[in-house]
C-alpha positions, 0 to 999 in steps of 0.5 A: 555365182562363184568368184575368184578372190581376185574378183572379189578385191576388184569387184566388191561392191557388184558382189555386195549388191548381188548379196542385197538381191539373195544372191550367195557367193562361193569365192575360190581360192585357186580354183577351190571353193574356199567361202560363201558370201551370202546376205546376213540374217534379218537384213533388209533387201529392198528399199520397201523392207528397209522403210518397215523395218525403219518405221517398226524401230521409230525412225523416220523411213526418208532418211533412216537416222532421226525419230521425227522430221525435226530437220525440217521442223528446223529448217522450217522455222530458223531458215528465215530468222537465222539463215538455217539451211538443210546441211545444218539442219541435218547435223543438229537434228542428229546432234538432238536425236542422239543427245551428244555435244554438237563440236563447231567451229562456228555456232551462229546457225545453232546458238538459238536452237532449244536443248542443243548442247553446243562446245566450241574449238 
């Protein structure tokens, strides 16, 4: 495919996805080739390389960001108790999976969750 670098400002995200399908790009700059755009080494370009490649690295392949379905396991066992609901589930899951200071306004929903370092502003 060739595109014009006005094309490429106007159309970026169609020829982001075009990239995702193994397609390359050579972009003109007035009517000259000036550039390639093509997949990056290793990315993944379907859906079901994106979950091998997941699941090797020990994420969770549904959502991509966290080890285990401690999400779930959170909304599961405080949804009742503590009127958890997935969005909140969801940031103190990330919060756990990668061991950083959970920064709320409002601790009500996290207080009572084991291991969860919590700082109020």
């Amino acid at each position: 495919m060739q595109v014009s670098t006005r094309d490429l400002r106007l159309r970026t995200r169609e020829l982001m996805a075009a990239t995702a399908r193994g397609e390359k790009i050579v972009i003109t700059y007035r009517g000259t080739p000036s550039a390639v755009m093509s997949p990056w080494e290793g990315a993944a370009t379907s859906g079901e390389q994106r979950n091998d490649r997941a699941k090797s690295q020990g994420r969770n392949p549904a959502h991509g960001l966290w080890r285990d379905d401690r999400a779930m396991f959170l909304v599961e066992e405080y949804a009742l108790s503590h009127n958890m609901q997935m969005a909140d589930a969801l940031i103190a899951a990330t919060a756990l999976d990668r061991g950083i200071t959970l920064m709320t306004a409002n601790d009500r929903h996290y207080r009572h969750i084991d291991g969860l370092e919590i700082e109020l502003f």
